[in-house]
N, C-alpha and C positions, 0 to 999 in steps of 0.2 A: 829296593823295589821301585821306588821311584824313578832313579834316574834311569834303571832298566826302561822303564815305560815310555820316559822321554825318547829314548835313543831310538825305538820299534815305531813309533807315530809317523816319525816321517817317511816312511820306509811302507808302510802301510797306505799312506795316502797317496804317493809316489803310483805304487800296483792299483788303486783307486782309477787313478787318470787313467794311466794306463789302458783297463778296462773299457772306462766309459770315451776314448782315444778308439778304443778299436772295433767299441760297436758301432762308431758313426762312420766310419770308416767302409765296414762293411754295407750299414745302410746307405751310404752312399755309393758302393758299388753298385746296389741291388736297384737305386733308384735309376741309375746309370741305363743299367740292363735294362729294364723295364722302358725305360725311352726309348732306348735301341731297337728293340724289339716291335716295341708297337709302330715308330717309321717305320720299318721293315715292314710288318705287316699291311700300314695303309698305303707306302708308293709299291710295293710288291703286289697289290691289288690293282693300280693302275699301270696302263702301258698307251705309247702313242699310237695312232693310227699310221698305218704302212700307206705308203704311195699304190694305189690299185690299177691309175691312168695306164690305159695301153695292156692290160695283162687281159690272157684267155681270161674264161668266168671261173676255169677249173684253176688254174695259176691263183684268181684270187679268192678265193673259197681255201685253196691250201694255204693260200700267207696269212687271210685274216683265222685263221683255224691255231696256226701257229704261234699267233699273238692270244689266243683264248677269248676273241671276236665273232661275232654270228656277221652273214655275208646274207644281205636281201636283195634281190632286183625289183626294183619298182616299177621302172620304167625303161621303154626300147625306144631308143628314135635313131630315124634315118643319119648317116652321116657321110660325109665327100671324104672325111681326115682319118677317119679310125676303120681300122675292118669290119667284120661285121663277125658277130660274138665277143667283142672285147669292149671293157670298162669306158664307158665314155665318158664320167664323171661319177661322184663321190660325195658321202655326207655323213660324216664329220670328215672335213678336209686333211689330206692328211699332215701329221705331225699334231695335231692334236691328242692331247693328255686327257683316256676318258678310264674307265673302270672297265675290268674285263667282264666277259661278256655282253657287251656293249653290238648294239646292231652297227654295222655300216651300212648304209643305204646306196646301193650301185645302179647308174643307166648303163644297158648294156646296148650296144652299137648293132645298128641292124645292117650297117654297109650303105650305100649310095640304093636311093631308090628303084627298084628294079621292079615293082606291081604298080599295073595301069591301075587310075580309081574307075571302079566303074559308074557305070550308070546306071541309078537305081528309081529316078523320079517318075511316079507315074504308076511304081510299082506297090502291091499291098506291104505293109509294113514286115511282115514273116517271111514274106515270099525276097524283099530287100537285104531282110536280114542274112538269110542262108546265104544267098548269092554273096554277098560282103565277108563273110565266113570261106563262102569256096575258094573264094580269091586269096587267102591268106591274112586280109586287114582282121583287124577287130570292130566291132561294132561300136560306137559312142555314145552320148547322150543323146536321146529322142525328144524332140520338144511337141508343141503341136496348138495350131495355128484355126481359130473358127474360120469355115468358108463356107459358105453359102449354098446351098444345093450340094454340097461335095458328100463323096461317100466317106463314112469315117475310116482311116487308118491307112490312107494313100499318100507318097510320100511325094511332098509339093518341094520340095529343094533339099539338099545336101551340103554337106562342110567335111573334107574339099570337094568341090564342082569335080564333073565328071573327068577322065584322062588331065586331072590335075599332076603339075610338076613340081618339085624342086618343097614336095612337103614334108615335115620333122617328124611326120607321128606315122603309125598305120593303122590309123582309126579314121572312121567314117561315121558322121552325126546324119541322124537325119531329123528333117522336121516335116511330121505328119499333119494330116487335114482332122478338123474336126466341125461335125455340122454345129452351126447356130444354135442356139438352145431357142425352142419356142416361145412365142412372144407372147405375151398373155393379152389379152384384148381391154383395152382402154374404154372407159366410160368418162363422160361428163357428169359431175356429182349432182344431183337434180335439188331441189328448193321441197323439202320437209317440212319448213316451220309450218304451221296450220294446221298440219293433219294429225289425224288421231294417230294411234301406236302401231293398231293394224295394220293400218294404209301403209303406213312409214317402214313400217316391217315388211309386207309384202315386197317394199318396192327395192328395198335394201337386198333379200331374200335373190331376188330376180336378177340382179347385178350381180349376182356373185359374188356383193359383199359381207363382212360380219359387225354384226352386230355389238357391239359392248353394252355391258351392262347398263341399260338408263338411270340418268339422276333425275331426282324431281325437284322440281322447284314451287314455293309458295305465291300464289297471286299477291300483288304490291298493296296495301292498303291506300286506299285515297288520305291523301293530306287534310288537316281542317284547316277550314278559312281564317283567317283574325277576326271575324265577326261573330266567330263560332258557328257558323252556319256550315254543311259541306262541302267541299271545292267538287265540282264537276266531275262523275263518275267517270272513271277509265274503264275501258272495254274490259268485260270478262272474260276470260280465258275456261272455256272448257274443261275438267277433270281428261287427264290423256292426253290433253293436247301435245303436239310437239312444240316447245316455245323457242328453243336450239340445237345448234348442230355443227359436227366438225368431220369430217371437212365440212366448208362452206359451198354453198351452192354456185353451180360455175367452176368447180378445181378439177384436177385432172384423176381418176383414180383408177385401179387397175381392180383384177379379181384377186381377192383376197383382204384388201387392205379394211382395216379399222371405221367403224362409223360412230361415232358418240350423238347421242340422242339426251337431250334435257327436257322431261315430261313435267307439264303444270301438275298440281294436287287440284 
């Protein structure tokens, strides 16, 4: 019985390796795959951008369509070199490595200038606007400038200038007029201290100015002498008096602005 036992042990342990021999084996297949697989999955997710320069919009709407790319036009500009409906340039450049579905962003070429700019200044802002529209441009950004007496919403200058040439866009800015805004009427801040609350109010009231809440303040006690005797009485101050003020008397102040008022006790 024994030596039987010897003889089977190694024979035993042998099919052991064996075993654990051909399950790493396999796990290492399967790790193998599993790599493969997911590259495949993440550069098969990505593809380059195609050259769009120079193609109809329908030419590249079908290539980026084929690569699994959206196709946008953003912008139209004039051009001496490209025809007009085709790619004048591109964004993401191509041969670039993006993910599919990815936008490409295209200028599509309008061909060499062939619309006069007109002339719009002078005209109401709506009535500039249609005319810029009939023409074929598109309208711009509208800025707008205070002028003086001017009626609002007349258009004092243009970008490009009238029967402009040799320009990149077909848009047309204008900048319109806006009247001044009304000036508010200026006062000289008048001399308060002295007067009682009413006065000072009235006259506050009358200016068109406002009011804040007054502070009061205590009259100063007189000092005593080193003889002990009184030092010389200092003027009393009235209950109501106004003793301060801000502004100061002499500043420059409009309608509406702030008065602060400090009333004796």
């Amino acid at each position: 019985m024994p030596s039987r036992f010897k003889i089977r042990m190694p024979a035993i342990i042998f099919r052991f390796f064996r075993l654990v021999l051909g399950v790493m084996a396999l796990g290492a297949v399967a790790l193998l795959s599993a790599v493969t697989t997911m590259r495949f999955a993440i550069h098969g997710a990505e593809v380059a951008v195609p050259n769009l320069a120079g193609l109809s919009m329908a030419e590249a709407a079908q290539r980026t369509r084929a690569e699994g790319l959206n196709l946008n036009v953003e912008n139209r500009f004039y051009s001496t070199e490209t025809t007009s409906g085709r790619v004048l340039s591109q964004s993401p450049a191509p041969g670039v490595v993006v993910r599919r579905e990815w936008h490409v962003r295209v200028t599509e070429s309008l061909g060499p200038q062939k619309v006069a700019i007109p002339d719009v200044v002078g005209q109401r802002a709506r009535e500039a606007a249609i005319f810029v529209r009939r023409t074929g441009l598109d309208l711009g950004s509208q800025a707008y400038l205070p002028v003086s007496g001017a009626d609002p919403g007349i258009v004092i200058a243009q970008s490009p200038p009238p029967n402009a040439s040799g320009v990149d866009r077909p848009r047309v800015s204008l900048l319109l007029s806006q009247p001044d805004p009304p000036q508010q009427p200026a006062y000289v801040m008048p001399n308060l201290v002295g007067q009682n609350t009413a006065s000072a109010t009235a006259a506050i009231n009358a200016a068109g100015l406002k009011l804040a809440p007054p502070q009061e303040s205590t009259a100063p006690i007189p000092p005593v002498a080193e003889t002990g005797t009184m030092a010389p009485m200092m003027p009393t101050i009235a209950p109501g008096t106004v003793t301060a003020q801000w502004p100061l008397a002499g500043h420059r102040v409009t309608s509406g602005d702030v008065v602060r008022l400090t009333i004796g006790q």
